[in-house]
HTML snippet that shows the backbone in 3Dmol.js (N, CA, C, O; Angstrom):
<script src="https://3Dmol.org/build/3Dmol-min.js"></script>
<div id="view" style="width:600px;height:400px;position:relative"></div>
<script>
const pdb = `
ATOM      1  N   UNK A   1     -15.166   3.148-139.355  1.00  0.00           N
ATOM      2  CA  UNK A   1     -14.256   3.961-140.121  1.00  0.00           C
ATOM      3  C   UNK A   1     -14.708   3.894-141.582  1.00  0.00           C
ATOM      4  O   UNK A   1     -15.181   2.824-141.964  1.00  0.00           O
ATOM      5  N   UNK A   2     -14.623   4.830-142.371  1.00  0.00           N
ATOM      6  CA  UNK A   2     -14.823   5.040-143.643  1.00  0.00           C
ATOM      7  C   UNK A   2     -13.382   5.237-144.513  1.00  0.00           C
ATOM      8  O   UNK A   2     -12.406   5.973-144.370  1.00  0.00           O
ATOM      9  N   UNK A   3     -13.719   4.307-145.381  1.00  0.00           N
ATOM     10  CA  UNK A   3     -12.402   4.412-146.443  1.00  0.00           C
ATOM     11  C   UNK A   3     -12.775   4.535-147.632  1.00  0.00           C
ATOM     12  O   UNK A   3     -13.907   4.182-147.964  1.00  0.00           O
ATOM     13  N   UNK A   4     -11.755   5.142-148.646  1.00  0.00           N
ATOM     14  CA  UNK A   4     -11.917   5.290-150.007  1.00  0.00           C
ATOM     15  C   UNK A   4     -10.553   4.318-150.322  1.00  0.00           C
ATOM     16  O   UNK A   4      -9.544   4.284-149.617  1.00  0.00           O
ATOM     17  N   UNK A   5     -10.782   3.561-151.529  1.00  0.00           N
ATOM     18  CA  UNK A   5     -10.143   2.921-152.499  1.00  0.00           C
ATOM     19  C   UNK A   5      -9.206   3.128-153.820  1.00  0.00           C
ATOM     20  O   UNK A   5      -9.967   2.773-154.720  1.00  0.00           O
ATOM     21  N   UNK A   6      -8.586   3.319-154.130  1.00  0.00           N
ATOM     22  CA  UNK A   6      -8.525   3.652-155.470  1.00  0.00           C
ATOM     23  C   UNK A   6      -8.616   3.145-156.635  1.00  0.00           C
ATOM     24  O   UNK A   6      -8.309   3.518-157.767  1.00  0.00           O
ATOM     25  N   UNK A   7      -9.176   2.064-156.101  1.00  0.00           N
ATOM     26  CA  UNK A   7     -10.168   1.214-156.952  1.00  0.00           C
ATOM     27  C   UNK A   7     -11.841   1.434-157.333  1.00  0.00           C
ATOM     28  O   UNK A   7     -12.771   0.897-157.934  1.00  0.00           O
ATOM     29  N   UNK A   8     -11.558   2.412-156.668  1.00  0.00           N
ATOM     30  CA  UNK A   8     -13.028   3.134-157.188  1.00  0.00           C
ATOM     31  C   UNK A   8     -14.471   2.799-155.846  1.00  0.00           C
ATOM     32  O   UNK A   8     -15.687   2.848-156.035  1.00  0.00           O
ATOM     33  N   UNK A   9     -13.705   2.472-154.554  1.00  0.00           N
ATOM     34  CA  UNK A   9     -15.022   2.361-153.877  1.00  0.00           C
ATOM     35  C   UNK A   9     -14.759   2.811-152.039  1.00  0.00           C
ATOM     36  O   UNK A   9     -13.769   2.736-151.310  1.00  0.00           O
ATOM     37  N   UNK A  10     -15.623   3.097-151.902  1.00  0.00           N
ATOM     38  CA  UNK A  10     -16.042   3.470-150.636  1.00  0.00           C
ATOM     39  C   UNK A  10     -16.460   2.504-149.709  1.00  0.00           C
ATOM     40  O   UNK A  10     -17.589   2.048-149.891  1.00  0.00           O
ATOM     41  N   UNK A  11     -15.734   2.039-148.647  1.00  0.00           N
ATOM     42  CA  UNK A  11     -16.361   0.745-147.477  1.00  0.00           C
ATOM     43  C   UNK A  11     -16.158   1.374-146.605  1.00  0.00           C
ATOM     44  O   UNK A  11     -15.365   2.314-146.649  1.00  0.00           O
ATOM     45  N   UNK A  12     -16.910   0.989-145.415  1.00  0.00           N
ATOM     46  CA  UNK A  12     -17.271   1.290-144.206  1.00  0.00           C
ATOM     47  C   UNK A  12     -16.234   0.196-143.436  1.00  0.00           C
ATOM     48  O   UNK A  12     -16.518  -0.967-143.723  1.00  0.00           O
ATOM     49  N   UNK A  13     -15.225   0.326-142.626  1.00  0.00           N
ATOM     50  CA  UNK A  13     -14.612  -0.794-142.363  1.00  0.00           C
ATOM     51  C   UNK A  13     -15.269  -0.872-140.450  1.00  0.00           C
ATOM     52  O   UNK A  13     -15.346   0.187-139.827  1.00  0.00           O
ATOM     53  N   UNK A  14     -15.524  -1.730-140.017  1.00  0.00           N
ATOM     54  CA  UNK A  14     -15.585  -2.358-138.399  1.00  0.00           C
ATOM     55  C   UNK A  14     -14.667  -2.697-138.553  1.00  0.00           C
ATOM     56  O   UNK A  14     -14.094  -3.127-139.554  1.00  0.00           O
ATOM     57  N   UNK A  15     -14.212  -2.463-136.968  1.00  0.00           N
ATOM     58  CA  UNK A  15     -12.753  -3.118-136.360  1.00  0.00           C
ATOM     59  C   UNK A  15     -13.145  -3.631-135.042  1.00  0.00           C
ATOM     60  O   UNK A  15     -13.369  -2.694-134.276  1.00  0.00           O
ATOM     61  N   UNK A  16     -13.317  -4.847-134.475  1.00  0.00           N
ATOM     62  CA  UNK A  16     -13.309  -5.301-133.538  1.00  0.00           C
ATOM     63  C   UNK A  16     -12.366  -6.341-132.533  1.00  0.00           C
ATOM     64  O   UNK A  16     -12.796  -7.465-132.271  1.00  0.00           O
ATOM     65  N   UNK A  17     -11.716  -6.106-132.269  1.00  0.00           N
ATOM     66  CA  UNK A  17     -10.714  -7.170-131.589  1.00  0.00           C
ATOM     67  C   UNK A  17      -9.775  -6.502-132.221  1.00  0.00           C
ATOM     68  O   UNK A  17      -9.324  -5.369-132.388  1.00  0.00           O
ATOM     69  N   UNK A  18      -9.624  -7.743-132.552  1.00  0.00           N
ATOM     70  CA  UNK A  18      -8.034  -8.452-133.828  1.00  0.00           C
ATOM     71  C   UNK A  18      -8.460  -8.621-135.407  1.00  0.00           C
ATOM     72  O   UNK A  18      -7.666  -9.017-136.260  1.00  0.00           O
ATOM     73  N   UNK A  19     -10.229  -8.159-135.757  1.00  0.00           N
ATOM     74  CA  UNK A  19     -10.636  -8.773-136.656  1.00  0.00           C
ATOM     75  C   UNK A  19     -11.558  -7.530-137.301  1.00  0.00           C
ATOM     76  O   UNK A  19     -12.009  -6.627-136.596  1.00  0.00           O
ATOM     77  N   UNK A  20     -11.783  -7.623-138.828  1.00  0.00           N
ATOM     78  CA  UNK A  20     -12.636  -6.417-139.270  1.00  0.00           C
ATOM     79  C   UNK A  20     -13.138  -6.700-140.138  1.00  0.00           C
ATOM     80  O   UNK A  20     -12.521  -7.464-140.880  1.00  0.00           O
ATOM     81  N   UNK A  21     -14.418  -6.296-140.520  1.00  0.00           N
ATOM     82  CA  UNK A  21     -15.589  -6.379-141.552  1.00  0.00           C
ATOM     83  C   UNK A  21     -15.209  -5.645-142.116  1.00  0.00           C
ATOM     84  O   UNK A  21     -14.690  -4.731-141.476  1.00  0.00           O
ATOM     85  N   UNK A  22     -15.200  -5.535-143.550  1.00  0.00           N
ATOM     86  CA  UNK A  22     -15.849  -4.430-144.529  1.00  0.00           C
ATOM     87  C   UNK A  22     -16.989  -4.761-145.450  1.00  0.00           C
ATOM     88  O   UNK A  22     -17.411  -5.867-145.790  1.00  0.00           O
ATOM     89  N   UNK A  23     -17.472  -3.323-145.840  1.00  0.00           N
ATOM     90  CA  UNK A  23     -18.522  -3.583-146.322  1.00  0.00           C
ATOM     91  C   UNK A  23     -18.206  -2.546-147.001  1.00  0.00           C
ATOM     92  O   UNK A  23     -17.466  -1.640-146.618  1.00  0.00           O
ATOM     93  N   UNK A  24     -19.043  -2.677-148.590  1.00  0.00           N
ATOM     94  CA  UNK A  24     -18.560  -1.585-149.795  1.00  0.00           C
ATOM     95  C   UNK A  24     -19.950  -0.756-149.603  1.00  0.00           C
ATOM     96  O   UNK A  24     -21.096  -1.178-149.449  1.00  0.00           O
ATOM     97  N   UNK A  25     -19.547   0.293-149.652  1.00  0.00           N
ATOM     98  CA  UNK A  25     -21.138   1.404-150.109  1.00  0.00           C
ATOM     99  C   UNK A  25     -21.470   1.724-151.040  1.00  0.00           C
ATOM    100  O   UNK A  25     -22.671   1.937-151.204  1.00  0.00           O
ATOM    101  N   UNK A  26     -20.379   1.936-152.269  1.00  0.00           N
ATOM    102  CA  UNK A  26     -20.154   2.491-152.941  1.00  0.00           C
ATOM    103  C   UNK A  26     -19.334   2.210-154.262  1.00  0.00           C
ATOM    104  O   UNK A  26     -18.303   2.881-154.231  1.00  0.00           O
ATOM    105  N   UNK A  27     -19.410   1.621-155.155  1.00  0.00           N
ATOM    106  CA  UNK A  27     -18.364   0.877-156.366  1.00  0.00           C
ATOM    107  C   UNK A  27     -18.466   2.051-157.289  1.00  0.00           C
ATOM    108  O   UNK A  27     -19.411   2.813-157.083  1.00  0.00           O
ATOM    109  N   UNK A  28     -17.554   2.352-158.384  1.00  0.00           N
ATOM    110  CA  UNK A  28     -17.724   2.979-159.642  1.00  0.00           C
ATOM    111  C   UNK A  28     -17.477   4.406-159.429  1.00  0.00           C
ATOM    112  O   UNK A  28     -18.120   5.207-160.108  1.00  0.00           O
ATOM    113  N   UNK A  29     -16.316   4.975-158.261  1.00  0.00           N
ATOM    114  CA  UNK A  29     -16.174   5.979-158.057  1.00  0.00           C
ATOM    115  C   UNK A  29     -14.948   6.154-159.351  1.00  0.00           C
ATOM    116  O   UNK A  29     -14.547   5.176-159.982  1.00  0.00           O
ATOM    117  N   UNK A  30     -14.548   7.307-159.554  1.00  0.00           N
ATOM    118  CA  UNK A  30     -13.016   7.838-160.601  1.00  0.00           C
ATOM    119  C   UNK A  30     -12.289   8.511-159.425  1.00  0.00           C
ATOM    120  O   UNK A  30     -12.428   9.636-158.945  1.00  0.00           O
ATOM    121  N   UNK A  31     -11.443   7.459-159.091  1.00  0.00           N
ATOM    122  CA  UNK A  31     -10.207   8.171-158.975  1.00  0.00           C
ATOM    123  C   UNK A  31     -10.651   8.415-156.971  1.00  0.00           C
ATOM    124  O   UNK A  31     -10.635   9.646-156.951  1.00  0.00           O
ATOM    125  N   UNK A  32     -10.824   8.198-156.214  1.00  0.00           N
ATOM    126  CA  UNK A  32     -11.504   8.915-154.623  1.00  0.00           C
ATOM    127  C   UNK A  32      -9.853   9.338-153.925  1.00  0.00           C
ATOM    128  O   UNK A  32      -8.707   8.897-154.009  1.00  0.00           O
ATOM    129  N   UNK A  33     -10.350  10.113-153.436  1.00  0.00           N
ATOM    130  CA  UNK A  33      -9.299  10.453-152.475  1.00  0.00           C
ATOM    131  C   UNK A  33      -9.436  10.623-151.307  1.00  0.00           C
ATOM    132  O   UNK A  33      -8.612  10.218-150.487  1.00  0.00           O
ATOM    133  N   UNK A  34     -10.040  10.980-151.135  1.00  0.00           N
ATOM    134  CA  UNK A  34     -10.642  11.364-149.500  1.00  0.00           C
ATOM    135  C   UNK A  34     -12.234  10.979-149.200  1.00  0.00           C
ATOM    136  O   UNK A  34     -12.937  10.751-150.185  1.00  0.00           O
ATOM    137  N   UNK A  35     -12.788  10.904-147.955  1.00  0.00           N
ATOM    138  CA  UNK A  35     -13.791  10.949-147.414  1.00  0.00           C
ATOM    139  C   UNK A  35     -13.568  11.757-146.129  1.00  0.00           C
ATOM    140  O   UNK A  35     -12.659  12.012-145.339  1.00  0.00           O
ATOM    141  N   UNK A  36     -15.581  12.179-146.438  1.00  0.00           N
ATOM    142  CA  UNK A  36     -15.924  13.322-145.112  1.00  0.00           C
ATOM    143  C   UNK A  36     -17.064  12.682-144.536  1.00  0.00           C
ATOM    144  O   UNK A  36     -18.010  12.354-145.251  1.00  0.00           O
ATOM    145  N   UNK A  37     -17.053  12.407-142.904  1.00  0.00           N
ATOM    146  CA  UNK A  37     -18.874  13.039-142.731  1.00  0.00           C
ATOM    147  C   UNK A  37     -19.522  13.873-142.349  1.00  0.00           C
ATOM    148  O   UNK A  37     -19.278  14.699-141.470  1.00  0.00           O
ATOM    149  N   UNK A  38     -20.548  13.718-143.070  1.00  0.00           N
ATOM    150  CA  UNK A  38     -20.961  15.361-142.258  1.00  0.00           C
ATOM    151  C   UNK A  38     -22.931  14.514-142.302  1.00  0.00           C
ATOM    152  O   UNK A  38     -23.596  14.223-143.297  1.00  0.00           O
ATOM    153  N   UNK A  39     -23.256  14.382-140.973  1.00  0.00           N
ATOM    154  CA  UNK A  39     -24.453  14.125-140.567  1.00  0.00           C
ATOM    155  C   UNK A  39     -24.151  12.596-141.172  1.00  0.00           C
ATOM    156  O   UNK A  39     -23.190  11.832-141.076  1.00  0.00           O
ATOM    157  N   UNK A  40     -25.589  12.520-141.913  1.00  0.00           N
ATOM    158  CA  UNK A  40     -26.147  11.388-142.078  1.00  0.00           C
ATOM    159  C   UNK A  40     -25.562  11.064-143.903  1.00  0.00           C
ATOM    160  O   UNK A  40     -26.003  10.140-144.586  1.00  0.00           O
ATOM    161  N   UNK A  41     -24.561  12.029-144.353  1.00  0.00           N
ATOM    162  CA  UNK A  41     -24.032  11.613-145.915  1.00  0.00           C
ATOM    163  C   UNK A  41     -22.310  12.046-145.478  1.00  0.00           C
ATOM    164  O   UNK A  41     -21.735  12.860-144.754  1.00  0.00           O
ATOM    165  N   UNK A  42     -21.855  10.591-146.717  1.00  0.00           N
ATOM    166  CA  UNK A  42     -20.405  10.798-146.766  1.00  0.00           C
ATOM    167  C   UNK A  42     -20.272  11.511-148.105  1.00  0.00           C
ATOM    168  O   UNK A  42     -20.952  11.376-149.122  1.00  0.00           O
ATOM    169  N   UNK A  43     -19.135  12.377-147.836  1.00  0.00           N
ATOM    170  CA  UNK A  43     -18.791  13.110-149.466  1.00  0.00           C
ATOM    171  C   UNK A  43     -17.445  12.288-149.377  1.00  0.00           C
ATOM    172  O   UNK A  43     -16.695  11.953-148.460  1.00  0.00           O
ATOM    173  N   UNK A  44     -17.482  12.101-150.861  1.00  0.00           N
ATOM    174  CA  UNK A  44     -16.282  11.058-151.148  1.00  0.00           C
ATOM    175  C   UNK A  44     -15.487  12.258-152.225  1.00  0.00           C
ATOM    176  O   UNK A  44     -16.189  12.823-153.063  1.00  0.00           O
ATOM    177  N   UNK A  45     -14.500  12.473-152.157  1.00  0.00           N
ATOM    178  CA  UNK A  45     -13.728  13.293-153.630  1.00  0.00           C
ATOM    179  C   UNK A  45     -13.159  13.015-154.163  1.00  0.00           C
ATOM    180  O   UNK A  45     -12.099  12.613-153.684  1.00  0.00           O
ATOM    181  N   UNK A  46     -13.373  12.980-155.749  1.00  0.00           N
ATOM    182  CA  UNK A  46     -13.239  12.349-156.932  1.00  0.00           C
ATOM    183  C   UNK A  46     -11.794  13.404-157.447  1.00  0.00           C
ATOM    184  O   UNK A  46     -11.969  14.429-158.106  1.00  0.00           O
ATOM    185  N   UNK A  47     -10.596  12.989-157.065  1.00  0.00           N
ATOM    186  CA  UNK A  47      -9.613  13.410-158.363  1.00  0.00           C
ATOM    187  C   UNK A  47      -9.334  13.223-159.312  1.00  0.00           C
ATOM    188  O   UNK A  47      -8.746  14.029-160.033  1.00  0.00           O
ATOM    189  N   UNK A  48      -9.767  11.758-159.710  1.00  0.00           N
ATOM    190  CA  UNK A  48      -9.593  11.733-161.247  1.00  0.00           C
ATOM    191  C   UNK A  48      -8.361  11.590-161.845  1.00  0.00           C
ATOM    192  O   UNK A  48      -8.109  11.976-162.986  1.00  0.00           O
ATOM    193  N   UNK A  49      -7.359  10.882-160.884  1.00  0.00           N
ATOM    194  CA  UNK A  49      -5.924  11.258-160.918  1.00  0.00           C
ATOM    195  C   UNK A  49      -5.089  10.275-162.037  1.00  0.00           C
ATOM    196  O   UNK A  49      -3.935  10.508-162.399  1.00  0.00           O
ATOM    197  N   UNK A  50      -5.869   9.197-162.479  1.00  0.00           N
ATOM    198  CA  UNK A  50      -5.537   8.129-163.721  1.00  0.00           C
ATOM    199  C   UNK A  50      -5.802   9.139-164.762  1.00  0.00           C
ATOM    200  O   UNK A  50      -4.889   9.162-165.586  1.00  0.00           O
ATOM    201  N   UNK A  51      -6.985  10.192-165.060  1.00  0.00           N
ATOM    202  CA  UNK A  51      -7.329  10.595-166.426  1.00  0.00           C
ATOM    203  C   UNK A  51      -6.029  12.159-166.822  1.00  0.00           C
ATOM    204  O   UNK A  51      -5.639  12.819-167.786  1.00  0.00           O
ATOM    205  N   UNK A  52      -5.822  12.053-165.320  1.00  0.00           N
ATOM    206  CA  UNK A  52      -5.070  13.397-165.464  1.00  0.00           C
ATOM    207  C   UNK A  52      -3.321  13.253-165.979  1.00  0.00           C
ATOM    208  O   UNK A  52      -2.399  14.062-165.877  1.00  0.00           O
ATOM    209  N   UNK A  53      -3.362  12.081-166.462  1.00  0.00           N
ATOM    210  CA  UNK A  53      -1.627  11.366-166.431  1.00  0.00           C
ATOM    211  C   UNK A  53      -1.777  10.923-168.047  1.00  0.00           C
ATOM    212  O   UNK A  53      -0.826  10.329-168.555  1.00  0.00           O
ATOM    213  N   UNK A  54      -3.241  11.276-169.035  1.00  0.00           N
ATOM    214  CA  UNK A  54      -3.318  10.698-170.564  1.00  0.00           C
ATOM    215  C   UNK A  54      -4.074  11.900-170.987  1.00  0.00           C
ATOM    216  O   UNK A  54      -5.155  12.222-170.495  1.00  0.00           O
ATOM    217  N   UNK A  55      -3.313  12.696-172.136  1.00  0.00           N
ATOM    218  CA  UNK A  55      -3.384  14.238-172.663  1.00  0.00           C
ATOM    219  C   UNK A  55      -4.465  14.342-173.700  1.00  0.00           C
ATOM    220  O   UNK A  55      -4.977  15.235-174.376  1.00  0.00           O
ATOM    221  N   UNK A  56      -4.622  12.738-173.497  1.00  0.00           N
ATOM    222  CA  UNK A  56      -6.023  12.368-174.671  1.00  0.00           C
ATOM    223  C   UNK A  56      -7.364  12.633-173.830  1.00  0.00           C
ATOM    224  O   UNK A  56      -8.431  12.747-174.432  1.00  0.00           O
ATOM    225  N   UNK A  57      -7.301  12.727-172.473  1.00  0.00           N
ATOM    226  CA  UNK A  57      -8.376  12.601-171.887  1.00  0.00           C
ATOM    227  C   UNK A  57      -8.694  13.871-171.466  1.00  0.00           C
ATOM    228  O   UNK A  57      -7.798  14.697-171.290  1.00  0.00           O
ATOM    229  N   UNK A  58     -10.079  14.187-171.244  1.00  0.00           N
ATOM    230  CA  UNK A  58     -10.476  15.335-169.857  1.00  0.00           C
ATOM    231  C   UNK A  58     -10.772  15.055-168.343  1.00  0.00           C
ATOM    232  O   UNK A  58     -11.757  14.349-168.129  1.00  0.00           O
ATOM    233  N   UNK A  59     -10.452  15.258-167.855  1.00  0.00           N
ATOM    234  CA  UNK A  59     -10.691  14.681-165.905  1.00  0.00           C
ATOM    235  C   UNK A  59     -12.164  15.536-165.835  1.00  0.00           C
ATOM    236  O   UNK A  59     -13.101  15.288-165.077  1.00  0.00           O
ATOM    237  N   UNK A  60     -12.095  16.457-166.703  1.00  0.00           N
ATOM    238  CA  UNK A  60     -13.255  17.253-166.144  1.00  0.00           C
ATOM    239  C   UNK A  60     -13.213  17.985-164.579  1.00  0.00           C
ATOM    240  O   UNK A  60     -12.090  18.084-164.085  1.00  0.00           O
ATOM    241  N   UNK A  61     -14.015  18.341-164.028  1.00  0.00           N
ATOM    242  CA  UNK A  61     -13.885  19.094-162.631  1.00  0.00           C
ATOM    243  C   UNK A  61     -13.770  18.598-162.084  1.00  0.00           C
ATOM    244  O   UNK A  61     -14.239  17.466-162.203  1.00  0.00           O
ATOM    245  N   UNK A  62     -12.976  18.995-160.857  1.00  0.00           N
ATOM    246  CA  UNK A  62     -13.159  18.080-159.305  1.00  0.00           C
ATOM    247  C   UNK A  62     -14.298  17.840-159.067  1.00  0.00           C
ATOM    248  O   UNK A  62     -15.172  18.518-159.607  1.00  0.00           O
ATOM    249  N   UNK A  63     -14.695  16.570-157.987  1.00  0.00           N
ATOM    250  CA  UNK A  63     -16.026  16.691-157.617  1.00  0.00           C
ATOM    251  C   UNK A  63     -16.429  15.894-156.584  1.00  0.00           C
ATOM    252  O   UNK A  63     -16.043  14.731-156.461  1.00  0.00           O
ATOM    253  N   UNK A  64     -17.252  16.494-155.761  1.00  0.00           N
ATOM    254  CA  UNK A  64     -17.737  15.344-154.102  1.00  0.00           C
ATOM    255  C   UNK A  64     -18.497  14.559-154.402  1.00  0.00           C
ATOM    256  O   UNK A  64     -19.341  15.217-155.012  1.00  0.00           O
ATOM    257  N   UNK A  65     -18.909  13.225-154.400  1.00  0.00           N
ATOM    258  CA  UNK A  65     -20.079  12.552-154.006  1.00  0.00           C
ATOM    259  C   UNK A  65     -20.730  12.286-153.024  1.00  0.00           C
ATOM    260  O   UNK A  65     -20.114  11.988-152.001  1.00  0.00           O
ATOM    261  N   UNK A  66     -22.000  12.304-153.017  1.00  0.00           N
ATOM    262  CA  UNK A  66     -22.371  12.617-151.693  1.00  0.00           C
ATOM    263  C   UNK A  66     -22.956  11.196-151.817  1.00  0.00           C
ATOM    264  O   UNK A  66     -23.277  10.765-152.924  1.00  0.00           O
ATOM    265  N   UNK A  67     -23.132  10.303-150.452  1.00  0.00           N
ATOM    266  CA  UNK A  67     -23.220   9.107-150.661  1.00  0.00           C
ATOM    267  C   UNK A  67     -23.880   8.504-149.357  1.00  0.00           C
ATOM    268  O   UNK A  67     -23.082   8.238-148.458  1.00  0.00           O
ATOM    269  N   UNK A  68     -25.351   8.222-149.095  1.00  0.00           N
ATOM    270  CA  UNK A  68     -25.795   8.538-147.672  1.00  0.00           C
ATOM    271  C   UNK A  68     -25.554   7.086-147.038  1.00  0.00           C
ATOM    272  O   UNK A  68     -25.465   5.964-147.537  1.00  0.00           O
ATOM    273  N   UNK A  69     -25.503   7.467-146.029  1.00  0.00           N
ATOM    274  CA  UNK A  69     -24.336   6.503-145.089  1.00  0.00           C
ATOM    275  C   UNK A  69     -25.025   6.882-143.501  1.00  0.00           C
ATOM    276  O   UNK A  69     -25.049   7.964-142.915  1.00  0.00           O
ATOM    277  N   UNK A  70     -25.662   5.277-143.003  1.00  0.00           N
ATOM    278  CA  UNK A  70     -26.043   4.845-142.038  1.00  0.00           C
ATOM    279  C   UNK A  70     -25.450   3.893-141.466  1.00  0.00           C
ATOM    280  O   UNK A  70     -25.496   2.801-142.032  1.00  0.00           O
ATOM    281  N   UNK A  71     -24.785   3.999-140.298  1.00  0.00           N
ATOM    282  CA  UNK A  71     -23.401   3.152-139.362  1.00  0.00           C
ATOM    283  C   UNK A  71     -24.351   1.409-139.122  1.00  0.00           C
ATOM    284  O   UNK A  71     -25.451   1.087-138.673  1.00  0.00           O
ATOM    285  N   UNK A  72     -23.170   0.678-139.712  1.00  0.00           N
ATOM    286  CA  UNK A  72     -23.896  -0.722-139.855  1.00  0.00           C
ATOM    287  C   UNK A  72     -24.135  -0.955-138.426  1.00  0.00           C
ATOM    288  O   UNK A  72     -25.085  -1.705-138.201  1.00  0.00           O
ATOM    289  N   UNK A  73     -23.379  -0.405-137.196  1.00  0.00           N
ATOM    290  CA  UNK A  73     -23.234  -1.588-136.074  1.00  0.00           C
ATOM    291  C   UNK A  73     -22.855   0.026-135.369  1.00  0.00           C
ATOM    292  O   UNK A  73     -22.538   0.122-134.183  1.00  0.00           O
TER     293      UNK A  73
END
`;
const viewer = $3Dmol.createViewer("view");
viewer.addModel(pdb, "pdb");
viewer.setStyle({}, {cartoon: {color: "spectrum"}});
viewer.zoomTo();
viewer.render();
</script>
């Protein structure tokens, strides 16, 4: 399974049993909201949703990261 954070990162979580690995792919995202896959890359999407709540800031555009992603196990 693939998760986004809103701490800014992307892990790949295993679930086996009763028990689960994660592993980060990805640190230093703004803001993720979602993840996709599509083939052999995850797009992660960046809302930006902390910059959009301070009138001092720009969020700038939405935007996907594309982030290539090979299944640990």
């Amino acid at each position: 399974m693939l998760l986004v954070e809103g701490a800014g990162r992307l892990d790949e979580v295993t679930i086996a049993g009763d028990k689960a690995e994660i592993k980060v792919l990805k640190e230093g995202l703004t803001g993720p909201t979602a993840v996709t896959l599509v083939g052999n890359m995850a797009y992660v999407a960046e809302a930006r949703l902390s910059e959009r709540n301070d009138p001092a800031k720009d969020p700038g555009p939405f935007r996907a990261v594309a982030v290539p992603y090979k299944p640990s196990k």
